[in-house]
C-alpha positions as CSV (number, residue, x, y, z in Angstrom):
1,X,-159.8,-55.5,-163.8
2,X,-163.2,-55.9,-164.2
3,X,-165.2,-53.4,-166.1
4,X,-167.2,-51.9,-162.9
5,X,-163.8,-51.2,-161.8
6,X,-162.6,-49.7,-164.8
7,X,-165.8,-47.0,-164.9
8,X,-165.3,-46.6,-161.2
9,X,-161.4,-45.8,-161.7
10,X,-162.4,-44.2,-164.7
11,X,-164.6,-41.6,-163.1
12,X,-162.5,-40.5,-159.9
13,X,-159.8,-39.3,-162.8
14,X,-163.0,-37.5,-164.4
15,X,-163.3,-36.0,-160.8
16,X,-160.0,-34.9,-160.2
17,X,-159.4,-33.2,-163.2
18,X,-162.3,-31.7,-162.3
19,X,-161.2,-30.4,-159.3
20,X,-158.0,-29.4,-160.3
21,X,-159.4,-27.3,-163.2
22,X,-161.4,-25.4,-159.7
23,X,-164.9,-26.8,-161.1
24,X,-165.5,-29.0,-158.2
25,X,-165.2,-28.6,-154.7
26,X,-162.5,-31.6,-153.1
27,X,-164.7,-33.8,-150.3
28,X,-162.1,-33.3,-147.7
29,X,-158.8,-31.1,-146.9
30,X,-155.7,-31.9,-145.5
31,X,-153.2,-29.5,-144.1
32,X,-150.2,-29.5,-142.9
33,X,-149.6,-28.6,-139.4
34,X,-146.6,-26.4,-139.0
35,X,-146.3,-28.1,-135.5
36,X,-144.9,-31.0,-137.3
37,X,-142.8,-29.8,-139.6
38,X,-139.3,-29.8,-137.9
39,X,-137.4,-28.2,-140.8
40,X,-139.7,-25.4,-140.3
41,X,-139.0,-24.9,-136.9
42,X,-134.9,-25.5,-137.7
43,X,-135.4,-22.6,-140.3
44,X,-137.0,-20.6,-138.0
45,X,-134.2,-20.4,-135.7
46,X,-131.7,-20.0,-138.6
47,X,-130.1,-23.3,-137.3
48,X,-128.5,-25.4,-139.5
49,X,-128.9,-29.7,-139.1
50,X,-125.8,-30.3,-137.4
51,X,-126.6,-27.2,-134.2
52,X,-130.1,-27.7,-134.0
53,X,-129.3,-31.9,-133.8
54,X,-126.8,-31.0,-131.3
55,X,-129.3,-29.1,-129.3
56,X,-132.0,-31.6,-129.6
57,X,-129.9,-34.3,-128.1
58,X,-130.3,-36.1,-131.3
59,X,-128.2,-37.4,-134.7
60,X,-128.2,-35.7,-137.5
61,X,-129.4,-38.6,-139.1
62,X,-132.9,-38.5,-136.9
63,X,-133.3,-35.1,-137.4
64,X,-132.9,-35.6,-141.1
65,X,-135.4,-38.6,-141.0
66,X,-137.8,-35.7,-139.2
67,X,-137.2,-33.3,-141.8
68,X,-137.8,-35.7,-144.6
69,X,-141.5,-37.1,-142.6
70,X,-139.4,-40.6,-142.5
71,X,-140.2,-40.7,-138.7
72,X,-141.6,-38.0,-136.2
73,X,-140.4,-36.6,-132.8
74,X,-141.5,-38.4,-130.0
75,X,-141.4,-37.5,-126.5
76,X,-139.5,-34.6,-125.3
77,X,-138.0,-33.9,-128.5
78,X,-141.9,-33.2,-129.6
79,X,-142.3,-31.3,-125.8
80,X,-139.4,-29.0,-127.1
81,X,-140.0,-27.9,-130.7
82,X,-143.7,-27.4,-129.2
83,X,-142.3,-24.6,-126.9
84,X,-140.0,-23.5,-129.8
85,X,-142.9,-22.5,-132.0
86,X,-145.1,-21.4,-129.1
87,X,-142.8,-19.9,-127.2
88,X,-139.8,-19.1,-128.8
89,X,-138.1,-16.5,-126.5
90,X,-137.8,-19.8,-123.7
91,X,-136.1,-21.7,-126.9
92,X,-134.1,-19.1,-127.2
93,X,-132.9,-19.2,-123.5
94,X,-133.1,-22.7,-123.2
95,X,-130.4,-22.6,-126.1
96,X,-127.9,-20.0,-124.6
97,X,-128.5,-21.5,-121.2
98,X,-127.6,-25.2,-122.1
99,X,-125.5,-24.6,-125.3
100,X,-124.2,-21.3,-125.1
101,X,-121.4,-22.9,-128.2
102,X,-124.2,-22.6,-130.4
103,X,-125.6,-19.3,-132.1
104,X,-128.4,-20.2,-133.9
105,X,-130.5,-18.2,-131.7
């Protein structure tokens, strides 16, 4: 590494410790959009992996991958947990009109 480098390395560390200490403002944000997070929605509904797989015609392994940001819903999968957070009294129906087995709503 050159020594440019090095002092340009050198001084984003200088800056982050600064920012963690809260004596500098960050540049930019990021947040996490709820709307994404499917163990959030899962937890929501009190479901556990294997119901809420069962009811989103998927594995358990692709809901886990989901949970765990390895891949994300696509589709009608992403339709569904849409209407679950924005609408969660059609989940709810949805759920005891298609899988009336299952009781995690």
């Amino acid at each position: 590494m050159n020594k440019k480098n090095f002092e340009n390395l050198l001084e984003s560390m200088r800056e982050g410790a600064q920012i963690l200490r809260g004596e500098k403002a960050p540049s930019r944000r990021f947040v996490v959009d709820k709307k994404e997070d499917v163990q959030f929605v899962r937890q929501t509904f009190h479901a556990s992996q294997d119901a809420f797989a069962k009811f989103m015609g998927v594995s358990v392994g692709t809901l886990r991958n989901w949970e765990q940001g390895r891949r994300r819903p696509t589709g009608a999968a992403r339709v569904l947990l849409t209407i679950a957070l924005r609408q969660p009294e059609l989940f709810r129906a949805a759920v005891q009109e298609n899988c009336p087995e299952l009781s995690f709503c």
